[in-house]
PyMOL Python script that loads the backbone (N, CA, C, O; Angstrom):
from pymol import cmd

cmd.read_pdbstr("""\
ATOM      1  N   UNK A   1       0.834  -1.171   0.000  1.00  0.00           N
ATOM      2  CA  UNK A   1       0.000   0.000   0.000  1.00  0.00           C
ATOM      3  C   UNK A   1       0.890   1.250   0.000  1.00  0.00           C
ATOM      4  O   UNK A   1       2.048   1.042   0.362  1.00  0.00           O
ATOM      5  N   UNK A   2       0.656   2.181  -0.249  1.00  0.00           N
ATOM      6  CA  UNK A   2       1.084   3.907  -0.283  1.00  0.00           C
ATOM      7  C   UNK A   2       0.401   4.693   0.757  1.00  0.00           C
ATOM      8  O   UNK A   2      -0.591   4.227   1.318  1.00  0.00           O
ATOM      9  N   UNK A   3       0.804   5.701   1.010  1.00  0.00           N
ATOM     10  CA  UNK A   3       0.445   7.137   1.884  1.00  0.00           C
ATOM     11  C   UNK A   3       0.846   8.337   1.128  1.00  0.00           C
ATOM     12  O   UNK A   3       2.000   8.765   1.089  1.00  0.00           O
ATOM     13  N   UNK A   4      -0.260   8.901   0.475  1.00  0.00           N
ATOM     14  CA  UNK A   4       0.377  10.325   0.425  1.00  0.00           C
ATOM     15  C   UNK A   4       0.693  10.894   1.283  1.00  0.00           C
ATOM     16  O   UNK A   4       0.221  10.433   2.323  1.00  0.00           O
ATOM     17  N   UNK A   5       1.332  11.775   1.421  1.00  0.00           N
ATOM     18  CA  UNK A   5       2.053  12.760   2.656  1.00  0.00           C
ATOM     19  C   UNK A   5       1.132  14.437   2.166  1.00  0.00           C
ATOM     20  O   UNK A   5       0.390  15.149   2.842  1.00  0.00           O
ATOM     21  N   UNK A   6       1.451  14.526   1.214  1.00  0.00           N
ATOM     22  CA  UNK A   6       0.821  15.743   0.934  1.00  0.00           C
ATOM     23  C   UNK A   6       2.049  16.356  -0.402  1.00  0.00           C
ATOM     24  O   UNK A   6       3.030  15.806  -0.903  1.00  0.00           O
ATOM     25  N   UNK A   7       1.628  17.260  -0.551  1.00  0.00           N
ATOM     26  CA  UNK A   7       2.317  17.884  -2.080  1.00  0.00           C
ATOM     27  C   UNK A   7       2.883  17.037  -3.166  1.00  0.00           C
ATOM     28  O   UNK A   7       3.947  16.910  -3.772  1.00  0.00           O
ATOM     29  N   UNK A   8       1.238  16.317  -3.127  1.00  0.00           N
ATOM     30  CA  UNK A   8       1.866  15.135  -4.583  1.00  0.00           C
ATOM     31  C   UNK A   8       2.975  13.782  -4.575  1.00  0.00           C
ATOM     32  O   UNK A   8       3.263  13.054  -5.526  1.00  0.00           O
ATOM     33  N   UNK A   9       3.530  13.722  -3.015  1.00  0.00           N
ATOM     34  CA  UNK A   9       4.524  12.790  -2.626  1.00  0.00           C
ATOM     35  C   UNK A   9       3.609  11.579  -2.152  1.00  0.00           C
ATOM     36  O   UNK A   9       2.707  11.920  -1.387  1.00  0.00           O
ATOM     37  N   UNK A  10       3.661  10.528  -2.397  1.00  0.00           N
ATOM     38  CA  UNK A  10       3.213   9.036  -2.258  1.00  0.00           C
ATOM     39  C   UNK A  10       4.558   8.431  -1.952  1.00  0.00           C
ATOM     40  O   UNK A  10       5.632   8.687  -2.495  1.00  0.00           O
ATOM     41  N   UNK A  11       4.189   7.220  -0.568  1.00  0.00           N
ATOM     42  CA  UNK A  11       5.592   6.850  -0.213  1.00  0.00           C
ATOM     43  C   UNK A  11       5.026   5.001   0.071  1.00  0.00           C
ATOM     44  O   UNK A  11       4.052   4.639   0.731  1.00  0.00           O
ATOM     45  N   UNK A  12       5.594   4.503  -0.356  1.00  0.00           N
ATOM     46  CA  UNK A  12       5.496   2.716   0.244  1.00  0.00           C
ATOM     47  C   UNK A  12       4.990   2.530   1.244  1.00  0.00           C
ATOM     48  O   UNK A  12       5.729   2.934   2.142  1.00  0.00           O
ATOM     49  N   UNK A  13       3.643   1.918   1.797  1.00  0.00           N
ATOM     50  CA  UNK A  13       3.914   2.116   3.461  1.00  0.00           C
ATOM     51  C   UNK A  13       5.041   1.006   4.480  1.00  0.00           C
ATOM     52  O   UNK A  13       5.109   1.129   5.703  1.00  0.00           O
ATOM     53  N   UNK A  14       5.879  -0.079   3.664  1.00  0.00           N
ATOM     54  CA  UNK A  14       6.175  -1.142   4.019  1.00  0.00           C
ATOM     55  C   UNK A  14       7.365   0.108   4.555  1.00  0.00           C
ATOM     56  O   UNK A  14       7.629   0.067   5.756  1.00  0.00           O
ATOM     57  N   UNK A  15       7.893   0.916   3.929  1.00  0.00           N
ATOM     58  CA  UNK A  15       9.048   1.716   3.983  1.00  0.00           C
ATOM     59  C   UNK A  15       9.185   2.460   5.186  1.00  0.00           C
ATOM     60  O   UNK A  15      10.230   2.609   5.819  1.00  0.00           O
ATOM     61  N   UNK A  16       7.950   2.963   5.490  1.00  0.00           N
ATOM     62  CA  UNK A  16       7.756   3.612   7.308  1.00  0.00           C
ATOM     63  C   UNK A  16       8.410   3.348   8.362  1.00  0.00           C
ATOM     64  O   UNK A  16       8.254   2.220   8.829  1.00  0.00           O
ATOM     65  N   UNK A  17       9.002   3.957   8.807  1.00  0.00           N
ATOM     66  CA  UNK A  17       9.748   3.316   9.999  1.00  0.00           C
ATOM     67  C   UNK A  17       8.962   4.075  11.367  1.00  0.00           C
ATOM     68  O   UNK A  17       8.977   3.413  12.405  1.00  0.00           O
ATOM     69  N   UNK A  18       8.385   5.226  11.397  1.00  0.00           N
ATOM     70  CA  UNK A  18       7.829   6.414  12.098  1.00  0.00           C
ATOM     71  C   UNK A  18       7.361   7.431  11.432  1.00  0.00           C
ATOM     72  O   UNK A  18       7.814   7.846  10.366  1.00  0.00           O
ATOM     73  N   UNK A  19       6.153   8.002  12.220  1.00  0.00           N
ATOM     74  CA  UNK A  19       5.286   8.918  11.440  1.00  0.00           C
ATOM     75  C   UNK A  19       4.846   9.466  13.376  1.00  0.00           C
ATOM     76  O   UNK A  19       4.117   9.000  14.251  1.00  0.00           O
ATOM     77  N   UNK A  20       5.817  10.706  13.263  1.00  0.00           N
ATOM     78  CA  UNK A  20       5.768  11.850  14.336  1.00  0.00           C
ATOM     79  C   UNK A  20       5.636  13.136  14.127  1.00  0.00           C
ATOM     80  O   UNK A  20       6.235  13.766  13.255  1.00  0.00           O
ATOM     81  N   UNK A  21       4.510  13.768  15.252  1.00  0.00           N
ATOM     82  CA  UNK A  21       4.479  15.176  15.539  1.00  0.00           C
ATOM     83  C   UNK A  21       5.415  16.030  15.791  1.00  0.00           C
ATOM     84  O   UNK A  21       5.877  16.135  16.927  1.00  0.00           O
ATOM     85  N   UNK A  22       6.047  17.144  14.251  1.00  0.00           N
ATOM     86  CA  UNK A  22       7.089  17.469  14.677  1.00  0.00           C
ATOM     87  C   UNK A  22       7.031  18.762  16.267  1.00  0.00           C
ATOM     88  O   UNK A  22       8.060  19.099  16.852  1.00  0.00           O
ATOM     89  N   UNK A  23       6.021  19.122  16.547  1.00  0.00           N
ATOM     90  CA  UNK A  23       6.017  19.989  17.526  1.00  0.00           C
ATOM     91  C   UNK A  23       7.000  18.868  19.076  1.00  0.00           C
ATOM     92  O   UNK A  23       8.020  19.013  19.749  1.00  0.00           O
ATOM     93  N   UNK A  24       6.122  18.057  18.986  1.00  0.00           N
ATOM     94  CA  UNK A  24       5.938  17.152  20.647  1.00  0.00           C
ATOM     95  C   UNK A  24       7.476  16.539  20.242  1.00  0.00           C
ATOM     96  O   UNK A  24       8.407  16.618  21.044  1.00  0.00           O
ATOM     97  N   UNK A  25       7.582  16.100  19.293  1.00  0.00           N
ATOM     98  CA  UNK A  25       9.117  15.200  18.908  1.00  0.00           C
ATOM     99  C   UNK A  25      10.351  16.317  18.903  1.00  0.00           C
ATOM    100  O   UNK A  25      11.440  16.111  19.439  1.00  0.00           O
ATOM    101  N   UNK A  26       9.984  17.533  18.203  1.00  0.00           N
ATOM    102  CA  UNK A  26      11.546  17.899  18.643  1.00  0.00           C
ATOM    103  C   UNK A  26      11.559  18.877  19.498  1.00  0.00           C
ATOM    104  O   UNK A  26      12.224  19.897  19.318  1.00  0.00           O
ATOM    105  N   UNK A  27      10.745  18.644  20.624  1.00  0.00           N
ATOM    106  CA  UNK A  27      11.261  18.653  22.186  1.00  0.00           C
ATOM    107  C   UNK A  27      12.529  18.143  23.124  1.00  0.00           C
ATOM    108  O   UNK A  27      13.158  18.596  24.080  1.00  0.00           O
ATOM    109  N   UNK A  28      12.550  16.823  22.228  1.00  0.00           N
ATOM    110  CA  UNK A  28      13.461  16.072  22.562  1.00  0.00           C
ATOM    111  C   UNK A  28      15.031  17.067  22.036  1.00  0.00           C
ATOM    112  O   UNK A  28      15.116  17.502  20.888  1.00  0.00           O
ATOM    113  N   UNK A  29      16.012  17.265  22.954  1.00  0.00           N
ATOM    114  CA  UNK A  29      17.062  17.452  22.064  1.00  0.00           C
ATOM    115  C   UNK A  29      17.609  16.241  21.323  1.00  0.00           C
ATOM    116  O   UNK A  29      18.589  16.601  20.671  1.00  0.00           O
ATOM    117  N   UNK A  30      17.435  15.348  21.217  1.00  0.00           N
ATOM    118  CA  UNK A  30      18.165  14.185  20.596  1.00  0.00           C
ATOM    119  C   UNK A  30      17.191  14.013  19.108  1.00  0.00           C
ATOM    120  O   UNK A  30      17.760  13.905  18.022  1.00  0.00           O
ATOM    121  N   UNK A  31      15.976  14.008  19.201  1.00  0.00           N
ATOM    122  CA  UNK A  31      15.182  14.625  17.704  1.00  0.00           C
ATOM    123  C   UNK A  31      15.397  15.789  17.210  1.00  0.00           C
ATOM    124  O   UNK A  31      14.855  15.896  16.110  1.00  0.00           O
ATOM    125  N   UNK A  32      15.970  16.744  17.549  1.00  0.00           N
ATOM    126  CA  UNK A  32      16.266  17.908  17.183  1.00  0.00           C
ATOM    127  C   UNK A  32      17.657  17.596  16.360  1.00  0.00           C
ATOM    128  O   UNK A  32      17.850  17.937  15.193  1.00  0.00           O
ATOM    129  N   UNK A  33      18.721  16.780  17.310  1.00  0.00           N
ATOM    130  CA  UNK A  33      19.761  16.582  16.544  1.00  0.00           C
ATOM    131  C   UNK A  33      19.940  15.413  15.322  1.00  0.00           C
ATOM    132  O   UNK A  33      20.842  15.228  14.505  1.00  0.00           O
ATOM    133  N   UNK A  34      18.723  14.750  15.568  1.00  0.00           N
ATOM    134  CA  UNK A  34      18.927  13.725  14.533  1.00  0.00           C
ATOM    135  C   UNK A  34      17.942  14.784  13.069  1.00  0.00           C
ATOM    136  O   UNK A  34      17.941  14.481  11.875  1.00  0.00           O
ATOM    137  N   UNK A  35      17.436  15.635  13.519  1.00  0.00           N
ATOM    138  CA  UNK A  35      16.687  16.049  12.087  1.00  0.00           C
ATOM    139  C   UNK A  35      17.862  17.380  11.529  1.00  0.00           C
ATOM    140  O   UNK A  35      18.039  17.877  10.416  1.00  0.00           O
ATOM    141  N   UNK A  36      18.529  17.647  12.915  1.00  0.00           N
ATOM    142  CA  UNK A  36      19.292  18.775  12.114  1.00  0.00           C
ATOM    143  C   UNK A  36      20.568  18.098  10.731  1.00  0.00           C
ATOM    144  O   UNK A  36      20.931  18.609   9.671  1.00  0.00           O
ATOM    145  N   UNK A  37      21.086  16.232  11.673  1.00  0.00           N
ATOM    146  CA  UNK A  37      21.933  15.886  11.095  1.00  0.00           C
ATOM    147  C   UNK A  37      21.565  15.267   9.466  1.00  0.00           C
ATOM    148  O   UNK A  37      22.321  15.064   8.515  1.00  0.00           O
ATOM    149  N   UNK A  38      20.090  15.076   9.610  1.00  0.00           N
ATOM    150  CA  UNK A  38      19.602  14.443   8.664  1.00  0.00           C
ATOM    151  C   UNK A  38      19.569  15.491   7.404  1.00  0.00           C
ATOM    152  O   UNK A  38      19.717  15.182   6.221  1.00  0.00           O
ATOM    153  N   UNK A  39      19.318  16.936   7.986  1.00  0.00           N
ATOM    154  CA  UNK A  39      19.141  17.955   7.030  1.00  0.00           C
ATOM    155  C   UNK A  39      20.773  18.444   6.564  1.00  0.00           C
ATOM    156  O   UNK A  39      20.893  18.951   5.449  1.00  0.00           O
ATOM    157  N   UNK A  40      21.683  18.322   7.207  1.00  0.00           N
ATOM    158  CA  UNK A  40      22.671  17.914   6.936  1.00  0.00           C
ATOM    159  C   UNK A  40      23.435  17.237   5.714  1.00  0.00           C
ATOM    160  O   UNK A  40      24.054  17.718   4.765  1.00  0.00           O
ATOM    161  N   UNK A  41      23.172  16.026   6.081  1.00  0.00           N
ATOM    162  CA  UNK A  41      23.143  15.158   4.593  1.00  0.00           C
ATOM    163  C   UNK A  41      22.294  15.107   3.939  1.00  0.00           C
ATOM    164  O   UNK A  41      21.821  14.000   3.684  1.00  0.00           O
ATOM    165  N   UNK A  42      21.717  16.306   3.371  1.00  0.00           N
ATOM    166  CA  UNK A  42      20.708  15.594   2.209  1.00  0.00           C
ATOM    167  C   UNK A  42      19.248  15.099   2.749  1.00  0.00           C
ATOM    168  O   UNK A  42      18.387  15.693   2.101  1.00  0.00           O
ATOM    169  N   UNK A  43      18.736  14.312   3.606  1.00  0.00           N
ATOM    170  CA  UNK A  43      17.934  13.180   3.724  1.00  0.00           C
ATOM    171  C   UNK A  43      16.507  13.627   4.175  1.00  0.00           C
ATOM    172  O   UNK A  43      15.504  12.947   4.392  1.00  0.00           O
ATOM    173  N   UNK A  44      16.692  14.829   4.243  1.00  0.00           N
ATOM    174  CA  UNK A  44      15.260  15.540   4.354  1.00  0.00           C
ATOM    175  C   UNK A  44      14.311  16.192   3.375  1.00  0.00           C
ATOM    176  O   UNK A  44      14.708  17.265   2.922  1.00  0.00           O
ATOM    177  N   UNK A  45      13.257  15.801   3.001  1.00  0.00           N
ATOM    178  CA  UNK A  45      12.473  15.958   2.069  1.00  0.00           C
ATOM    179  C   UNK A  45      10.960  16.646   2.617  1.00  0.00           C
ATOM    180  O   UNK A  45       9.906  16.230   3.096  1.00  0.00           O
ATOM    181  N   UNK A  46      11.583  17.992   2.215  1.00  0.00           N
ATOM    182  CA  UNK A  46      10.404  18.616   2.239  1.00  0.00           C
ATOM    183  C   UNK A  46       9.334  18.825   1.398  1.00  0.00           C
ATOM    184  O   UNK A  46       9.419  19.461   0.348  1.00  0.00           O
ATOM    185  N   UNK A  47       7.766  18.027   2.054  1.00  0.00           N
ATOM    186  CA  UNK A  47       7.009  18.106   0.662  1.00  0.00           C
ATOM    187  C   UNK A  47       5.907  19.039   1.566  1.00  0.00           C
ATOM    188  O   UNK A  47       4.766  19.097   1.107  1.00  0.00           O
ATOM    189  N   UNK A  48       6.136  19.624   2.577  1.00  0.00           N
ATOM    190  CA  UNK A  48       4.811  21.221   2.786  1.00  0.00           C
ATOM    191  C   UNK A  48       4.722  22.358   2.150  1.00  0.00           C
ATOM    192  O   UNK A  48       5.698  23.061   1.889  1.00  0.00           O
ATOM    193  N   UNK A  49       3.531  22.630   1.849  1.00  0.00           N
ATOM    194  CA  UNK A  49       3.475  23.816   1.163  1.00  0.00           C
ATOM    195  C   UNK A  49       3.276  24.569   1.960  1.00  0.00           C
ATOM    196  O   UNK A  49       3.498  25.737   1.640  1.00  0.00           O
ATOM    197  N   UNK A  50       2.859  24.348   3.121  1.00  0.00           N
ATOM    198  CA  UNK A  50       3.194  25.618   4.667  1.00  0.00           C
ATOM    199  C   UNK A  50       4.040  24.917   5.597  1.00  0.00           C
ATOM    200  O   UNK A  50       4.913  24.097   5.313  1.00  0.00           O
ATOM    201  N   UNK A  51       3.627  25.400   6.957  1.00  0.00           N
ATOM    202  CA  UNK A  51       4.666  24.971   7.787  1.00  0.00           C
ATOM    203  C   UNK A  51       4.429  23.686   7.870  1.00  0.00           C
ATOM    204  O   UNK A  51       3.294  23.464   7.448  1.00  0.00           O
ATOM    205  N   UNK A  52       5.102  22.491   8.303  1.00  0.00           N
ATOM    206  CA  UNK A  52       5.572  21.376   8.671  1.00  0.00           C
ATOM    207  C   UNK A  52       4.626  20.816  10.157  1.00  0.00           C
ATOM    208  O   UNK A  52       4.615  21.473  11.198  1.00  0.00           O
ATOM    209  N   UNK A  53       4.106  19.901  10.032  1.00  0.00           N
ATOM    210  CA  UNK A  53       3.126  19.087  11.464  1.00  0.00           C
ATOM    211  C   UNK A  53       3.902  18.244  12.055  1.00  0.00           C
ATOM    212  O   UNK A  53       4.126  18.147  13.261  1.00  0.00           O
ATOM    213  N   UNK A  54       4.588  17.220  10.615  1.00  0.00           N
ATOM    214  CA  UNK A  54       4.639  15.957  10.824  1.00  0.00           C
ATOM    215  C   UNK A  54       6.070  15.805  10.017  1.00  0.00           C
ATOM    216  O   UNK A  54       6.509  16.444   9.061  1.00  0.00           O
ATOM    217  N   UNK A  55       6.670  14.629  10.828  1.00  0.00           N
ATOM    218  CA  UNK A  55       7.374  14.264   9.741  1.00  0.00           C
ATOM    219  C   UNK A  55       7.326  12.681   9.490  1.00  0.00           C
ATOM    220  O   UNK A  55       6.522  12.224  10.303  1.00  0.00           O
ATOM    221  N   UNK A  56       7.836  11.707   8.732  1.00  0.00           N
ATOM    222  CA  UNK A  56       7.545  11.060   8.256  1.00  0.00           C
ATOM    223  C   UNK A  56       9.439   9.824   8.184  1.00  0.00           C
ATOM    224  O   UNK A  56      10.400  10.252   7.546  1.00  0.00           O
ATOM    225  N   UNK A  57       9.503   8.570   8.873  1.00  0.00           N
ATOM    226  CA  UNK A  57      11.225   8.457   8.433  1.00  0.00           C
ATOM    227  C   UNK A  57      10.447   6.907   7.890  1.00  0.00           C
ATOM    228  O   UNK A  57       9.592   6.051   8.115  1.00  0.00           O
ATOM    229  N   UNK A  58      11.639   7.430   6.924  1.00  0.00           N
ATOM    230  CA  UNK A  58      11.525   6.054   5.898  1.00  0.00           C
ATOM    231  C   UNK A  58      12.738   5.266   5.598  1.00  0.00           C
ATOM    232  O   UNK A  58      13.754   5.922   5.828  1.00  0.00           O
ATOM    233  N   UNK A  59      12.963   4.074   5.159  1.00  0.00           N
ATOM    234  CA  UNK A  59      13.779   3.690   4.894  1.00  0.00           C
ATOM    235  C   UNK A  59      13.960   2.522   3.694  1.00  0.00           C
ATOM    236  O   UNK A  59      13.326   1.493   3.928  1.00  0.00           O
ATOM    237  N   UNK A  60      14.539   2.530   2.761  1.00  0.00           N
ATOM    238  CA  UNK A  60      14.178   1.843   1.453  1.00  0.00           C
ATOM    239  C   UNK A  60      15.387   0.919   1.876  1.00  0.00           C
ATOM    240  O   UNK A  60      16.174   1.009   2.818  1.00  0.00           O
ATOM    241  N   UNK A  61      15.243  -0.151   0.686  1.00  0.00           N
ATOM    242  CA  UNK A  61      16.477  -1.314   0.716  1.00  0.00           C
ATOM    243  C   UNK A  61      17.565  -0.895   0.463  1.00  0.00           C
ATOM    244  O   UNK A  61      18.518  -1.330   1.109  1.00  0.00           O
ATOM    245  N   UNK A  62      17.777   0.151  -0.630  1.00  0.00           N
ATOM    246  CA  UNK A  62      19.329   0.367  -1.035  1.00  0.00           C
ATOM    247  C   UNK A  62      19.800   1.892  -0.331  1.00  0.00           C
ATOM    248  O   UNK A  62      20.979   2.062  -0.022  1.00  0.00           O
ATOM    249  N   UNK A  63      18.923   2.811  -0.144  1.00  0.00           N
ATOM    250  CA  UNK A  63      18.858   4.047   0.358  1.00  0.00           C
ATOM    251  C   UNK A  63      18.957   3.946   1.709  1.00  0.00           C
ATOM    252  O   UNK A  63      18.630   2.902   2.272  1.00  0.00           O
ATOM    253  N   UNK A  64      19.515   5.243   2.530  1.00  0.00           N
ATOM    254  CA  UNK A  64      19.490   5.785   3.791  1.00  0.00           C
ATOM    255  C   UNK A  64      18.331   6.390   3.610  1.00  0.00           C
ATOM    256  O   UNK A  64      17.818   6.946   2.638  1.00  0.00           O
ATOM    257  N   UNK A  65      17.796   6.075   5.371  1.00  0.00           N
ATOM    258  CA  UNK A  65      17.017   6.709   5.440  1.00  0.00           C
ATOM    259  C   UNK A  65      16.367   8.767   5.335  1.00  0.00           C
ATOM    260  O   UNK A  65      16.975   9.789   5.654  1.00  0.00           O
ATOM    261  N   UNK A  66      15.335   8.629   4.914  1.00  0.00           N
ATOM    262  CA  UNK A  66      14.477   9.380   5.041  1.00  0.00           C
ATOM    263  C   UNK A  66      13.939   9.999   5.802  1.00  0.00           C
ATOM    264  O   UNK A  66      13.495   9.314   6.724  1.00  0.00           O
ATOM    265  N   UNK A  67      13.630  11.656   5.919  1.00  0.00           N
ATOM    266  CA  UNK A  67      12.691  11.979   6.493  1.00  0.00           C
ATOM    267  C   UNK A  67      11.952  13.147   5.364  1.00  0.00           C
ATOM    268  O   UNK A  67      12.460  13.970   4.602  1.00  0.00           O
ATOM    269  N   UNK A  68      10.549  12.786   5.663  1.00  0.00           N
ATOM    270  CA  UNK A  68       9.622  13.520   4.704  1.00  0.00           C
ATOM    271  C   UNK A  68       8.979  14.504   5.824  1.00  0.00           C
ATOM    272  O   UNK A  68       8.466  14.062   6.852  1.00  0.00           O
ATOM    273  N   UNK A  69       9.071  16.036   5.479  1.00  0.00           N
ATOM    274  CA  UNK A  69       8.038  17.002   6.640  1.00  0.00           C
ATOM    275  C   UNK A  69       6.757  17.203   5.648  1.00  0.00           C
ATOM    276  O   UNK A  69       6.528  17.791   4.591  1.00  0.00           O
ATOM    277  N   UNK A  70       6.266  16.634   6.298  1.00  0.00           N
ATOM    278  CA  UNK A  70       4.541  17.041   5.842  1.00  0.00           C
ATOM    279  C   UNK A  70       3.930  18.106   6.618  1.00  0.00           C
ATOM    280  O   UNK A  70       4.071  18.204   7.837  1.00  0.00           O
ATOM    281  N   UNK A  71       3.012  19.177   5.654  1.00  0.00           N
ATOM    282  CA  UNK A  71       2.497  19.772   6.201  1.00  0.00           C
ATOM    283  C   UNK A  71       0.802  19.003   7.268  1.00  0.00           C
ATOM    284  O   UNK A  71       0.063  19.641   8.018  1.00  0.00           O
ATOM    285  N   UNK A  72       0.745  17.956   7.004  1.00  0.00           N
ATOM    286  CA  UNK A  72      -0.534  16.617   7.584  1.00  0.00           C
ATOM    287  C   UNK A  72      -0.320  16.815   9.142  1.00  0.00           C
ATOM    288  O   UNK A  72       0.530  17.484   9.730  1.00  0.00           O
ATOM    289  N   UNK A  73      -1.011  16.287   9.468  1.00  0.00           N
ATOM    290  CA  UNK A  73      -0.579  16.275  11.255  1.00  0.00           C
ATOM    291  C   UNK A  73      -0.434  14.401  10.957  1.00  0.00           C
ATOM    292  O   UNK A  73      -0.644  13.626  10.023  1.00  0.00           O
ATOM    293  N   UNK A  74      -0.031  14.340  12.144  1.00  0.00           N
ATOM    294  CA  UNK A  74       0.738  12.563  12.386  1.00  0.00           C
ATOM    295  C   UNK A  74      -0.841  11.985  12.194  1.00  0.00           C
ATOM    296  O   UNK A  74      -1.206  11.255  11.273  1.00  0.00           O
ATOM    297  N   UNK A  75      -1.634  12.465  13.232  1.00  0.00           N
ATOM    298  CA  UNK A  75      -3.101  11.486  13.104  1.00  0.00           C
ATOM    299  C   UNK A  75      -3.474  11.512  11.735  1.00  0.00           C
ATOM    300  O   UNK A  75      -3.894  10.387  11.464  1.00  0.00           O
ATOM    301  N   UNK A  76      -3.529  12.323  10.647  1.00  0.00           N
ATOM    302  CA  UNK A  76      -4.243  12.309   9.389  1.00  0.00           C
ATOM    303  C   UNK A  76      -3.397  11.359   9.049  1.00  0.00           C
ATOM    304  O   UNK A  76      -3.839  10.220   8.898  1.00  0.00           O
ATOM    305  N   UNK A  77      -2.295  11.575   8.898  1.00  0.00           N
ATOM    306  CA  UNK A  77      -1.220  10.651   8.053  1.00  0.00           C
ATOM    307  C   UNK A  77      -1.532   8.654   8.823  1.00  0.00           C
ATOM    308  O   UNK A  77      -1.605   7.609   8.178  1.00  0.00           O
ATOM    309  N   UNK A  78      -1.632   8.857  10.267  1.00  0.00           N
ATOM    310  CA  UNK A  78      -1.861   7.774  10.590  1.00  0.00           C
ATOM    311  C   UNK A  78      -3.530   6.547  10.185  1.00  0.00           C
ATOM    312  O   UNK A  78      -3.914   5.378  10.205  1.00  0.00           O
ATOM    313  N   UNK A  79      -3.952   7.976   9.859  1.00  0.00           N
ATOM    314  CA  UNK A  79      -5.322   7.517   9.679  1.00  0.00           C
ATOM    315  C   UNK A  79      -5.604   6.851   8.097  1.00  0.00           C
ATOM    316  O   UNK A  79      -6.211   5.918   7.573  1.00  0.00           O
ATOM    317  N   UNK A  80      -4.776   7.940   7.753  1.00  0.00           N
ATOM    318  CA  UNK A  80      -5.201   7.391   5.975  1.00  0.00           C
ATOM    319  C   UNK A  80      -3.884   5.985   6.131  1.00  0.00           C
ATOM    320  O   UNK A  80      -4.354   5.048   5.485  1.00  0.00           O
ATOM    321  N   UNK A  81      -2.600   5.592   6.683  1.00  0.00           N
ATOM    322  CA  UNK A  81      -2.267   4.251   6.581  1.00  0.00           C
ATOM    323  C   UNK A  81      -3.066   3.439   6.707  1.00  0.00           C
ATOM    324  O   UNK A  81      -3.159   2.593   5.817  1.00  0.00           O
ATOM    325  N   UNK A  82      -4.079   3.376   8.032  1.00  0.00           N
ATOM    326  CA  UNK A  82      -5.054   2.271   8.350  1.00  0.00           C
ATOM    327  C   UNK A  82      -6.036   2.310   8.026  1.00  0.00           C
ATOM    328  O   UNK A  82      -6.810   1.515   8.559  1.00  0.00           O
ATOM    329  N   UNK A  83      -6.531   3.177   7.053  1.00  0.00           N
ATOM    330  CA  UNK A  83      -7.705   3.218   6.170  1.00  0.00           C
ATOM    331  C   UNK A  83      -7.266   2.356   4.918  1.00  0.00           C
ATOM    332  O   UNK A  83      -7.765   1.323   4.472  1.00  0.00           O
ATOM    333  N   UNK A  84      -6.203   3.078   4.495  1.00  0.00           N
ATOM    334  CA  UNK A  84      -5.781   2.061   3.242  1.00  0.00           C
ATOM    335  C   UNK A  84      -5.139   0.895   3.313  1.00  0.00           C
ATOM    336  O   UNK A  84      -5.010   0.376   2.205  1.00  0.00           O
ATOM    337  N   UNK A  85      -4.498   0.031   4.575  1.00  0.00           N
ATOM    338  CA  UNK A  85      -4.580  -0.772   4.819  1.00  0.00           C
ATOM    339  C   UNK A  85      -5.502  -1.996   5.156  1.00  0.00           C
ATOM    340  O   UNK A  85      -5.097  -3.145   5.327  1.00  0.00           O
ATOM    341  N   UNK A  86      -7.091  -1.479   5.239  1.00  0.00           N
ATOM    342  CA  UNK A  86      -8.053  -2.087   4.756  1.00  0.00           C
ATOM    343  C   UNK A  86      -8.818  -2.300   3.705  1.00  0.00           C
ATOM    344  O   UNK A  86      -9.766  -3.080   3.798  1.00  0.00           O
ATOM    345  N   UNK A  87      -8.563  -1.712   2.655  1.00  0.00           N
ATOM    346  CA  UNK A  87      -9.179  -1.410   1.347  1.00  0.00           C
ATOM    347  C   UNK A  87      -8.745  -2.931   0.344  1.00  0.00           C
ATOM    348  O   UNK A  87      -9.110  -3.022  -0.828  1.00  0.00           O
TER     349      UNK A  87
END
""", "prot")
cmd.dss("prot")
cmd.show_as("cartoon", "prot")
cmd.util.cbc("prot")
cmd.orient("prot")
């Protein structure tokens, strides 16, 4: 199955590793430093067309992981996985 995220991006859902609220998550300093390092190398993929809710970490077979910022909040994004996981 797939998840859009929002701005036209569709992602695998097998690929998901986490789908977090970026407000409550980078509270944490240790989420703060893993998204600063991620933005760092490359590995952040911004698909909001406003500010950012959610972000999204993925991880493919041959690729490092991912993080996608969606402008979605985590529950929408969580909701449409387990919606379309029943279809």
């Amino acid at each position: 199955m797939y998840l859009h995220l929002g701005g036209g991006v569709v992602i695998p859902t097998q690929e998901i590793l986490a789908v977090c609220d970026l407000d409550n998550a980078s509270s944490s300093h240790r989420t703060r430093a893993f998204l600063r390092r991620a933005q760092q190398e490359g590995r952040v993929v911004n698909v909001a067309e406003d500010l950012p809710k959610s972000f999204v970490l993925c991880a493919g077979d041959s690729s490092p992981a991912l993080v996608y910022l969606s402008q979605l909040s985590s529950a929408t994004l969580l909701r449409r996985a387990e919606t379309d996981s029943f279809e």
